[in-house]
NUKOLGU-356395 format. One record per atom (N, C-alpha, C): atom name; x, y negated, z. Coordinates in steps of 0.05 Angstrom, whole numbers. Each point is the difference from the previous one (the first is absolute). Layout:
<mitor = CA c1 = X c2 = Y c3 = Z>
...
END
This chain:
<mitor = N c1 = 730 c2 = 3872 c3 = 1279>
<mitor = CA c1 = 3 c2 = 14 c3 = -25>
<mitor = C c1 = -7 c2 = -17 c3 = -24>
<mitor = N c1 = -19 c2 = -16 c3 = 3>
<mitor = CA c1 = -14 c2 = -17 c3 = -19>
<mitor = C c1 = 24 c2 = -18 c3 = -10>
<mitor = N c1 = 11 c2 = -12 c3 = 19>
<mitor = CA c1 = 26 c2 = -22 c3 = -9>
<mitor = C c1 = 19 c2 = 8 c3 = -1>
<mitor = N c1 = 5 c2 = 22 c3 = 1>
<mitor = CA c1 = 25 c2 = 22 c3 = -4>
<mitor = C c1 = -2 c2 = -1 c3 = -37>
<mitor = N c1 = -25 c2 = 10 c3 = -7>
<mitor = CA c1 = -9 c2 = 3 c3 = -34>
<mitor = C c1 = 0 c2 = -25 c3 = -16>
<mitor = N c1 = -10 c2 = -17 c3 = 18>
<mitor = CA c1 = 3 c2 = -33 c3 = -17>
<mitor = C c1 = 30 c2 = -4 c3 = -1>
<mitor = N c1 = 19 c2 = -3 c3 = 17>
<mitor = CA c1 = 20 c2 = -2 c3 = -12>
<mitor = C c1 = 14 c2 = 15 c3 = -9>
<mitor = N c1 = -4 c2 = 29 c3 = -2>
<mitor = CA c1 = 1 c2 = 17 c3 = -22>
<mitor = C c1 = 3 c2 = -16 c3 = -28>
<mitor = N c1 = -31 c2 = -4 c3 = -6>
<mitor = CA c1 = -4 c2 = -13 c3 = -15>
<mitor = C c1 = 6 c2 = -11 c3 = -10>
<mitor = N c1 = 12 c2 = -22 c3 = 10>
<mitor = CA c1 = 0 c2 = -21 c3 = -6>
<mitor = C c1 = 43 c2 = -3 c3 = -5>
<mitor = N c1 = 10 c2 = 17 c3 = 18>
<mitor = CA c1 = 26 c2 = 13 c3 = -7>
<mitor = C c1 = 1 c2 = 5 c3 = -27>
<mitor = N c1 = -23 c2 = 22 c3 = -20>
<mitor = CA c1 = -1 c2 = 15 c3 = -19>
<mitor = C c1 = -2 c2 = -20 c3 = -25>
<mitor = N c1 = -13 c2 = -24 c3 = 12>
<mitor = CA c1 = -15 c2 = -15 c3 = -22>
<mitor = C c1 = 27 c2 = -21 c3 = -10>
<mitor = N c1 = 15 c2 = -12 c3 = 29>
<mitor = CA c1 = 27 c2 = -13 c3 = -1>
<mitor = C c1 = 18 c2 = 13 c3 = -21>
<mitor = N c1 = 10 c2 = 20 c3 = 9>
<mitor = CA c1 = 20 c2 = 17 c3 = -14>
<mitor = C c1 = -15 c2 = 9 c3 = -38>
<mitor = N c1 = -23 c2 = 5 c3 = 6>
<mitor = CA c1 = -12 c2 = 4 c3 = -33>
<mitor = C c1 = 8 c2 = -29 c3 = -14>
<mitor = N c1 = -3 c2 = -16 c3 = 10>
<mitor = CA c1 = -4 c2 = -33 c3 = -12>
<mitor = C c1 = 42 c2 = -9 c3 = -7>
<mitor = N c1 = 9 c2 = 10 c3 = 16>
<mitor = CA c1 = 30 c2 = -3 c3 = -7>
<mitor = C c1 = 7 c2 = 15 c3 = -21>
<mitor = N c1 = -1 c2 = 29 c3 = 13>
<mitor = CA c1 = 2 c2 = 18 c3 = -31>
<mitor = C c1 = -11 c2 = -12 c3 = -34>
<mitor = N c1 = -17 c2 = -5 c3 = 13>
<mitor = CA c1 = -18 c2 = -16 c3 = -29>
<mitor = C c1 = 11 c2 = -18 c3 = -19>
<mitor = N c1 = 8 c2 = -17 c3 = 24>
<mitor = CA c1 = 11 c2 = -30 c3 = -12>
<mitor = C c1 = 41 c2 = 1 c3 = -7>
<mitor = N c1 = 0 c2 = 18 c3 = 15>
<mitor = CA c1 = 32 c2 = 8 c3 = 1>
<mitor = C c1 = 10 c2 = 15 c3 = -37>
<mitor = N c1 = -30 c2 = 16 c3 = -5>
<mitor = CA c1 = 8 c2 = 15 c3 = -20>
<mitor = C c1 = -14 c2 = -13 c3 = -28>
<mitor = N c1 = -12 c2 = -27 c3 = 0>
<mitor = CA c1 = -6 c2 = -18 c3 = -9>
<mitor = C c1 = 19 c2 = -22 c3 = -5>
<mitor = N c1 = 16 c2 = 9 c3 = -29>
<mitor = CA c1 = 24 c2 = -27 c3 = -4>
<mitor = C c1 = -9 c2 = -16 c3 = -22>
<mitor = N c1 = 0 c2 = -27 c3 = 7>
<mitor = CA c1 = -1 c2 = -14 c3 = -27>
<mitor = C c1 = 23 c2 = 7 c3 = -18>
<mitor = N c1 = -8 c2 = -7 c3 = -22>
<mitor = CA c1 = 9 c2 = -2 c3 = -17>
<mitor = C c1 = 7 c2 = -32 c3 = -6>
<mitor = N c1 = 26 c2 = -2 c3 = -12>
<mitor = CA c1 = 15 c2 = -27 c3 = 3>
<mitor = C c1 = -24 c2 = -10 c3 = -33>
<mitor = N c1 = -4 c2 = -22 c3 = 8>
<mitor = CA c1 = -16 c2 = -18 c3 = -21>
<mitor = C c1 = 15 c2 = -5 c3 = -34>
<mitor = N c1 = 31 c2 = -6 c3 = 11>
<mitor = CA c1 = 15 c2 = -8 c3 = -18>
<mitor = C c1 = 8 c2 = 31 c3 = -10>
<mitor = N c1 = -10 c2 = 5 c3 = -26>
<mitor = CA c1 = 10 c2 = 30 c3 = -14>
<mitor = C c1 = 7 c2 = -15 c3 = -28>
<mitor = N c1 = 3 c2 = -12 c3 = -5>
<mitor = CA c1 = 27 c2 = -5 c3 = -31>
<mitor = C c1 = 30 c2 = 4 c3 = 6>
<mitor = N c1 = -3 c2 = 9 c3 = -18>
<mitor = CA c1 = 26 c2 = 12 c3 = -6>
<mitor = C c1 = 16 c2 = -22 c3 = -20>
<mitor = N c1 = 21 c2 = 0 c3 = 14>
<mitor = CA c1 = 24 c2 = -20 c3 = -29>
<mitor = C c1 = 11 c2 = 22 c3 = -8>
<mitor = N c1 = 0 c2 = -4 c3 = -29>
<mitor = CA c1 = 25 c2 = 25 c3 = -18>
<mitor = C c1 = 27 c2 = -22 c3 = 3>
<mitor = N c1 = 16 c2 = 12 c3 = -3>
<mitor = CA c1 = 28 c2 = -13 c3 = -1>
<mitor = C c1 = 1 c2 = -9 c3 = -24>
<mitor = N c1 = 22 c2 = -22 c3 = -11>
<mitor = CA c1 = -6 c2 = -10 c3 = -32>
<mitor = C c1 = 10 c2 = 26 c3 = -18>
<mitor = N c1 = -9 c2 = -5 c3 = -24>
<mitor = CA c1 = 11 c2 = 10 c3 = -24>
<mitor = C c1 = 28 c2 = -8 c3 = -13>
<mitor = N c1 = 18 c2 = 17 c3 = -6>
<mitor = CA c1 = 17 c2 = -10 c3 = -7>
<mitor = C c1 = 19 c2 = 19 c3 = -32>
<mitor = N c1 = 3 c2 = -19 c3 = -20>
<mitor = CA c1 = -8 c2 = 19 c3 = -23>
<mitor = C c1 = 40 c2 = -10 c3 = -4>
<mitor = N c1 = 7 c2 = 24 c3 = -10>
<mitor = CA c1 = 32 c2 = 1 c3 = -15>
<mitor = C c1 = 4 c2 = 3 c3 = -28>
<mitor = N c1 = 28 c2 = 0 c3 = -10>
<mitor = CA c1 = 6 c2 = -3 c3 = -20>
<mitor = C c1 = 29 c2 = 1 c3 = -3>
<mitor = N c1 = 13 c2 = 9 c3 = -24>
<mitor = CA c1 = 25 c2 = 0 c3 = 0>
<mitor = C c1 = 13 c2 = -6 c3 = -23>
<mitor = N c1 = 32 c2 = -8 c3 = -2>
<mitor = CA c1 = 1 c2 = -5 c3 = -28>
<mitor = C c1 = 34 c2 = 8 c3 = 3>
<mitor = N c1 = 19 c2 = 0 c3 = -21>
<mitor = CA c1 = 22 c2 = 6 c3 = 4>
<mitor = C c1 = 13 c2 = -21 c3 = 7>
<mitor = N c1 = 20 c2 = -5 c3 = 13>
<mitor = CA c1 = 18 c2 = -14 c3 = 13>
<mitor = C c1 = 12 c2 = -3 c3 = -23>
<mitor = N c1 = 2 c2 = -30 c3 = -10>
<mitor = CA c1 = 15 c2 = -8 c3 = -23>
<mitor = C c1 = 30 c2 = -9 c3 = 8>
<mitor = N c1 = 7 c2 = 3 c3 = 21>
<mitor = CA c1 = 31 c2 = 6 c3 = 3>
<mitor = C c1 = 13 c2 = 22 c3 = 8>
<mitor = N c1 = -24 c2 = 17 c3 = 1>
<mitor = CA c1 = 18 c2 = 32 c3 = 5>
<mitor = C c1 = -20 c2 = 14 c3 = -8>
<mitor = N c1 = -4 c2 = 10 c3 = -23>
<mitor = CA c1 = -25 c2 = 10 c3 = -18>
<mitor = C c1 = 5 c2 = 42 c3 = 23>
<mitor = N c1 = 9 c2 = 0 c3 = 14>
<mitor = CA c1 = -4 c2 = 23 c3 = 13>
<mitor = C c1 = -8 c2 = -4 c3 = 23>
<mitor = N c1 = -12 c2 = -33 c3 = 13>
<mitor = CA c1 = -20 c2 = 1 c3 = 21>
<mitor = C c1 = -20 c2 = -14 c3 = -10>
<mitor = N c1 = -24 c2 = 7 c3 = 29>
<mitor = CA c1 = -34 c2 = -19 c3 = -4>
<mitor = C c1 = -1 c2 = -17 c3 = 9>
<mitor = N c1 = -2 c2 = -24 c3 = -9>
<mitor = CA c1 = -19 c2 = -23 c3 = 27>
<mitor = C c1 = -25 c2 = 4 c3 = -11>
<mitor = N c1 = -13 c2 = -4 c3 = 31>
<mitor = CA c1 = -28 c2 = 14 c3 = 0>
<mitor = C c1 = -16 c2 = -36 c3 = 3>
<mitor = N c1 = -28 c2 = -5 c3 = -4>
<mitor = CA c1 = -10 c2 = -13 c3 = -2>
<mitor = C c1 = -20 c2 = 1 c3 = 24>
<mitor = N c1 = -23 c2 = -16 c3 = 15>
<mitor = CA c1 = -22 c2 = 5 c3 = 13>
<mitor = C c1 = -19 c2 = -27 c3 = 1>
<mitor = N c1 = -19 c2 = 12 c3 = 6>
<mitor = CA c1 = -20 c2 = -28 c3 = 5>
<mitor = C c1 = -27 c2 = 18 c3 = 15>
<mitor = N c1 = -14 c2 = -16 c3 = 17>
<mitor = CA c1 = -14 c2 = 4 c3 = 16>
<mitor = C c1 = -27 c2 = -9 c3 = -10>
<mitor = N c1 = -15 c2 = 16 c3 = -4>
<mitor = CA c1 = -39 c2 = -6 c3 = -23>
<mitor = C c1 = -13 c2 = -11 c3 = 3>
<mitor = N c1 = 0 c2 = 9 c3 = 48>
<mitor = CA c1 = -18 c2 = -9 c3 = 8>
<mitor = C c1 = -4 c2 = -23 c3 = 24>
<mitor = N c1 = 31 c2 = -11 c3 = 9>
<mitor = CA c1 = 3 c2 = -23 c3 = 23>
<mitor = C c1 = 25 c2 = -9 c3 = -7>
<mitor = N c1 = 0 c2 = -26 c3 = 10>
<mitor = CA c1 = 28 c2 = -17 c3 = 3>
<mitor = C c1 = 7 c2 = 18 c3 = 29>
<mitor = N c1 = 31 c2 = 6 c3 = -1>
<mitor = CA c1 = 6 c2 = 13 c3 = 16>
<mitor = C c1 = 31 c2 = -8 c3 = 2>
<mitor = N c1 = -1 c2 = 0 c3 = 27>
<mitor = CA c1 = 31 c2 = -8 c3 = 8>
<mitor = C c1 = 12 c2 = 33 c3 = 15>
<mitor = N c1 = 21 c2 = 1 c3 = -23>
<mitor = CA c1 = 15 c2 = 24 c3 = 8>
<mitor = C c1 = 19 c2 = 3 c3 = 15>
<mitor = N c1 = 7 c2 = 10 c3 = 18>
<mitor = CA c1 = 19 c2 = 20 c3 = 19>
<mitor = C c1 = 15 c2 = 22 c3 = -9>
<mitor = N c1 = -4 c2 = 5 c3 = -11>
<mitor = CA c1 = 22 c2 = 24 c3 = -19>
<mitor = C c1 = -16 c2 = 21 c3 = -11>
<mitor = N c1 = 17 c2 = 12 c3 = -24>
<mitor = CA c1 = -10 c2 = 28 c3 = -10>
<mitor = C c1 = 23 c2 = 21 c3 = -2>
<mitor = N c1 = -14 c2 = 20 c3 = 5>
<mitor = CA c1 = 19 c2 = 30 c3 = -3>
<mitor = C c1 = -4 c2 = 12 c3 = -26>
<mitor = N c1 = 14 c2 = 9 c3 = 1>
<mitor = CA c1 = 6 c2 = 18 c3 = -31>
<mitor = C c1 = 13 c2 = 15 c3 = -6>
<mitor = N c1 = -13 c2 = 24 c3 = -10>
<mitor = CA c1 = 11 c2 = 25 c3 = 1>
<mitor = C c1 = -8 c2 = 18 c3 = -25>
<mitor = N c1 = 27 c2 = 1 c3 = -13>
<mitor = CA c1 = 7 c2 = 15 c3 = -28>
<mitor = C c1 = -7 c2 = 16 c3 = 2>
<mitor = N c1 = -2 c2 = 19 c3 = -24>
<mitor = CA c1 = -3 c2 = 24 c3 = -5>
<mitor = C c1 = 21 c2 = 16 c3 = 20>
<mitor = N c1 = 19 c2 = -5 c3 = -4>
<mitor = CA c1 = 22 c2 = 21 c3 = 4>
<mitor = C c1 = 7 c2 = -6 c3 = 37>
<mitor = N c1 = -14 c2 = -12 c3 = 11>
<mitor = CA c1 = -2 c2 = -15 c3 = 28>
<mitor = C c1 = 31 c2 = -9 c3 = 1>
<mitor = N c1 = 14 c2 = -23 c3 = -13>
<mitor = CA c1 = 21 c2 = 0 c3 = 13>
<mitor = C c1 = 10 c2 = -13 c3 = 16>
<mitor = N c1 = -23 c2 = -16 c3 = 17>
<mitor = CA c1 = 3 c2 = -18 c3 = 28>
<mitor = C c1 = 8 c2 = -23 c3 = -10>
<mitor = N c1 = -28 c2 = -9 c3 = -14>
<mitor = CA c1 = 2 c2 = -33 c3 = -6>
<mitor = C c1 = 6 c2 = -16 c3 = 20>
<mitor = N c1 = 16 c2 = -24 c3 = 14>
<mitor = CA c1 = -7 c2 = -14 c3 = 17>
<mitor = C c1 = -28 c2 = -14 c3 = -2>
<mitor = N c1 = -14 c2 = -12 c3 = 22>
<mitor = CA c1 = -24 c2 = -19 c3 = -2>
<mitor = C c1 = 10 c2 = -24 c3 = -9>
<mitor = N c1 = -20 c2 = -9 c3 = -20>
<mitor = CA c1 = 3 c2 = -22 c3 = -12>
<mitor = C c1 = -6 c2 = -20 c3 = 19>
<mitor = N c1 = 8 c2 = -29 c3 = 17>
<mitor = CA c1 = -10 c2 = -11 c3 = 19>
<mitor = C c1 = -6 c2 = -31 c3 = -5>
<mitor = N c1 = -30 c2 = 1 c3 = -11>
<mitor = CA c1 = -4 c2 = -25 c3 = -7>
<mitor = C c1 = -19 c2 = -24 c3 = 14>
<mitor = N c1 = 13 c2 = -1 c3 = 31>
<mitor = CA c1 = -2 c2 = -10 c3 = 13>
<mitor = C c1 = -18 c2 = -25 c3 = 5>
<mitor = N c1 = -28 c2 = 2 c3 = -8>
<mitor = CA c1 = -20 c2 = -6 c3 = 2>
<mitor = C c1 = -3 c2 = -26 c3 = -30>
<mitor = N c1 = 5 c2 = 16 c3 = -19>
<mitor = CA c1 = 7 c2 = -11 c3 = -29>
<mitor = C c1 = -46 c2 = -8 c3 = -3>
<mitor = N c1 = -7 c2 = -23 c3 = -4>
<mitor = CA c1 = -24 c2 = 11 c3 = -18>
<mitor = C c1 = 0 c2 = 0 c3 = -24>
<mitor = N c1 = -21 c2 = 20 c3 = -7>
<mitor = CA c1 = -6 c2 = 19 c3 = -17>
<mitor = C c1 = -34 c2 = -16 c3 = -14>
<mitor = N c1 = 12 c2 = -15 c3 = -22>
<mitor = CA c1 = -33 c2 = 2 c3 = -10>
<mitor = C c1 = -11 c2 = 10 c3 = -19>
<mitor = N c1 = -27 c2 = 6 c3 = 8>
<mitor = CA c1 = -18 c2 = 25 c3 = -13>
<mitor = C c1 = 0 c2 = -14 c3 = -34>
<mitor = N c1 = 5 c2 = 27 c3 = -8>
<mitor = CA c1 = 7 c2 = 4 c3 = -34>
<mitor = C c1 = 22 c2 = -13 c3 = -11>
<mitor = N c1 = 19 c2 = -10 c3 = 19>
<mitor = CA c1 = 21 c2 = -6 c3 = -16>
<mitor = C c1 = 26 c2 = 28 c3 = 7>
<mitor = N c1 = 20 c2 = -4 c3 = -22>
<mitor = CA c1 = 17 c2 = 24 c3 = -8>
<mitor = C c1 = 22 c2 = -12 c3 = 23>
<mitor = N c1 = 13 c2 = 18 c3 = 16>
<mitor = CA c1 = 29 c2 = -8 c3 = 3>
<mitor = C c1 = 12 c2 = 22 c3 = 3>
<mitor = N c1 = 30 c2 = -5 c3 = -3>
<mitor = CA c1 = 22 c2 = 28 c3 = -8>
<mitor = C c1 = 9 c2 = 2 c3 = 28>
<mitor = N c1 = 14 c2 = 22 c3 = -1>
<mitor = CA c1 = 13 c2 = 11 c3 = 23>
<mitor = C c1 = 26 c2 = -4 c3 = -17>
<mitor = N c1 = 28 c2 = -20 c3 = 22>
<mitor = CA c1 = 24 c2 = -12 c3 = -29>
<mitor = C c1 = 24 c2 = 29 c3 = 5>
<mitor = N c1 = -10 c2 = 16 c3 = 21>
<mitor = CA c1 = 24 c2 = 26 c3 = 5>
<mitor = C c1 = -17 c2 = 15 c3 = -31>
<mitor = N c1 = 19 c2 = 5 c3 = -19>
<mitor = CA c1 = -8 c2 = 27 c3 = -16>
<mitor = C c1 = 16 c2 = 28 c3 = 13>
<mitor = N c1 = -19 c2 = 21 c3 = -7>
<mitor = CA c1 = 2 c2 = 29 c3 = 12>
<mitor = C c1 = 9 c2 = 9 c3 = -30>
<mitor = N c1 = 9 c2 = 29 c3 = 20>
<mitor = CA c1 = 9 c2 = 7 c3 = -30>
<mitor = C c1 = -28 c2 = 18 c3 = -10>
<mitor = N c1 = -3 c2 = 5 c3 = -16>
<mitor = CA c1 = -13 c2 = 13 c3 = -22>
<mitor = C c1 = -15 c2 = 30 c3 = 9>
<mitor = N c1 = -10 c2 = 10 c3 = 16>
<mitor = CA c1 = -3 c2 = 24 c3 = 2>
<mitor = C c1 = -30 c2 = 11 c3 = -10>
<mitor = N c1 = -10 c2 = 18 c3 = -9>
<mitor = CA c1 = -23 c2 = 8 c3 = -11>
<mitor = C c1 = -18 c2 = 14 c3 = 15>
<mitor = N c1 = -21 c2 = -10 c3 = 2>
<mitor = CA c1 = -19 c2 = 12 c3 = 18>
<mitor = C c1 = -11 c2 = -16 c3 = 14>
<mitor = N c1 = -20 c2 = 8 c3 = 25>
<mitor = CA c1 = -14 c2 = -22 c3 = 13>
<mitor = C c1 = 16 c2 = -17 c3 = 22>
<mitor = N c1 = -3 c2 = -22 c3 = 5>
<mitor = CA c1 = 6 c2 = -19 c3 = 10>
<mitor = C c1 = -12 c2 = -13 c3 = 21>
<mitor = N c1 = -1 c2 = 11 c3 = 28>
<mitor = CA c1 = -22 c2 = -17 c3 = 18>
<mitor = C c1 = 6 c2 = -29 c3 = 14>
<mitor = N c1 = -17 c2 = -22 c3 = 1>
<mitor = CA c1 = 7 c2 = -22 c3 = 9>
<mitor = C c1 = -23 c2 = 1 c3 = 30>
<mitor = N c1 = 6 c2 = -6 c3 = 19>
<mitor = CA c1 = -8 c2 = -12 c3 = 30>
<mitor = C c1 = 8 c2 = -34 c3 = -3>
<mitor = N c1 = -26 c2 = -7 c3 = 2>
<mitor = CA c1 = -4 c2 = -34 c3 = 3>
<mitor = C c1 = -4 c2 = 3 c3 = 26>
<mitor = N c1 = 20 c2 = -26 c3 = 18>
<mitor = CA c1 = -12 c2 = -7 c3 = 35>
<mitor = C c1 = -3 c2 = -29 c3 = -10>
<mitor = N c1 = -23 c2 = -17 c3 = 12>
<mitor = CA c1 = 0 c2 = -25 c3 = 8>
<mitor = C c1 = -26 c2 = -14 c3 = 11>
<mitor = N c1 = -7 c2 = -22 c3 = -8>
<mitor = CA c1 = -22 c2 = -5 c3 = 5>
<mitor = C c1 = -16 c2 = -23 c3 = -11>
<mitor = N c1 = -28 c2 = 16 c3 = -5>
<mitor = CA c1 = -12 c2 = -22 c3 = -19>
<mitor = C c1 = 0 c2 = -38 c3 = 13>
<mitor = N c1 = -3 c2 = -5 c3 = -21>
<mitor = CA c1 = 9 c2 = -32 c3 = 5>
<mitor = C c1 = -32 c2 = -10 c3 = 12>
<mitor = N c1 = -16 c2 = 10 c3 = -9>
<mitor = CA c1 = -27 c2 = -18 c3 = 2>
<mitor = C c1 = -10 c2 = -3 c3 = 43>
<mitor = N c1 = 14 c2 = 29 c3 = 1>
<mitor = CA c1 = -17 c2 = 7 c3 = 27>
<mitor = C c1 = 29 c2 = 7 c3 = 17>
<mitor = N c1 = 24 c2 = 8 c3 = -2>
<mitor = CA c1 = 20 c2 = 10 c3 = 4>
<mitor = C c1 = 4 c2 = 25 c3 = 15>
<mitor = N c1 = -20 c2 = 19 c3 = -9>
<mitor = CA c1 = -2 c2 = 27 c3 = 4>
<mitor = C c1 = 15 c2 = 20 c3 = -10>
<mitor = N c1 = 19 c2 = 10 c3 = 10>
<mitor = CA c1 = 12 c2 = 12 c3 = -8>
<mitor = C c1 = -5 c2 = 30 c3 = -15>
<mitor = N c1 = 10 c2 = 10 c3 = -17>
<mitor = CA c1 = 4 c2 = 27 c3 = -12>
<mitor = C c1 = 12 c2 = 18 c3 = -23>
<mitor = N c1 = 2 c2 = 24 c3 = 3>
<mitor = CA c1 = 17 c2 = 17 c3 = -15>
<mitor = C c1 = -16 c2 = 5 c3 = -21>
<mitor = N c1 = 15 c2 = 3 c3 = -26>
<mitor = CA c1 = -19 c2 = 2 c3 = -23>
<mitor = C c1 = 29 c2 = 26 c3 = -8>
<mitor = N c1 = -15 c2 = 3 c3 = -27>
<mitor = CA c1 = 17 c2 = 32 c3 = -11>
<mitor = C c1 = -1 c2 = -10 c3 = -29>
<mitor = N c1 = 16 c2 = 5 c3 = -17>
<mitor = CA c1 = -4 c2 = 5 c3 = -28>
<mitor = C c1 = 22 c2 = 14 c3 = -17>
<mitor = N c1 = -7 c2 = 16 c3 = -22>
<mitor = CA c1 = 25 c2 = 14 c3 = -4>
<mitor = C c1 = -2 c2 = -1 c3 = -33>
<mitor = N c1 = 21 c2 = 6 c3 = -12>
<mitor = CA c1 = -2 c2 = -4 c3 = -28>
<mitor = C c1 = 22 c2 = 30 c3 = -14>
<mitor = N c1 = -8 c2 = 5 c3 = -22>
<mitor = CA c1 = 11 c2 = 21 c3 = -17>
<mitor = C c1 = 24 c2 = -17 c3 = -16>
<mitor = N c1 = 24 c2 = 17 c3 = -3>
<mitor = CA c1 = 26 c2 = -20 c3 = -17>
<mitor = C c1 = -5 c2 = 27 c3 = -20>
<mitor = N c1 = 5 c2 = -5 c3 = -18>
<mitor = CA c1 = 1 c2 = 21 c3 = -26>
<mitor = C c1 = 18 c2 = -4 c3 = -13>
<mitor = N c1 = 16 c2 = 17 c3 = -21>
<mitor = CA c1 = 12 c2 = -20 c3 = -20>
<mitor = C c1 = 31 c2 = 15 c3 = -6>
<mitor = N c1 = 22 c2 = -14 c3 = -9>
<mitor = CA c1 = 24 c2 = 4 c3 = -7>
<mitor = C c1 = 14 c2 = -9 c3 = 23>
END
């Protein structure tokens, strides 16, 4: 009966010690977070067809080599993706998009894909801009 209870025991003490350690997770060391870059727009009239935009962009916060952006009008009218096939992109300088759109009023969303140059991590950034106007 005596060694019947010790490994009782010692059964109880095994199984407590798994449970324990089982419901015991580390936590991963590495907790930073990367934001995706910043990426700021701009528009101006198409000086050969004053009824479309070329739109402007530049990136605030990484040299970044782009993969394409989506874009989508107000009026959703199924922009194709722009595909700029791993073009880099350096931080604070301006470059145009050379397709002009036509003209429509309202918000404007841009999806940036690519990846930063420094580390070559990839990611999706968002930015959207208001057209106002005539």
């Amino acid at each position: 009966m005596k060694k019947k209870n010790t490994l009782l025991a010692i059964g109880i003490l095994l199984l407590s010690t798994v449970i324990m350690f089982s419901a015991c997770k580390k936590k991963s060391s590495d907790t930073t977070t990367v934001n995706p870059p910043t990426f700021s727009l701009s528009a101006t009239v198409d000086p050969n067809n004053t009824a479309n935009l070329l739109f402007y962009i530049s990136c605030s916060t990484d040299n970044v080599k782009m993969t394409r952006i989506d874009i989508k009008d107000p009026i959703n009218s199924g922009i194709p993706p722009v595909d700029l096939q791993g073009m880099t992109m350096l931080k604070n300088e301006n470059y145009y998009l050379t397709t002009s759109y036509t003209k429509e009023l309202g918000t404007w969303t841009f999806t940036f894909t690519g990846n930063r140059s420094s580390d070559n991590s990839g990611f999706v950034s968002y930015a959207s801009m208001n057209v106002t106007g005539k």
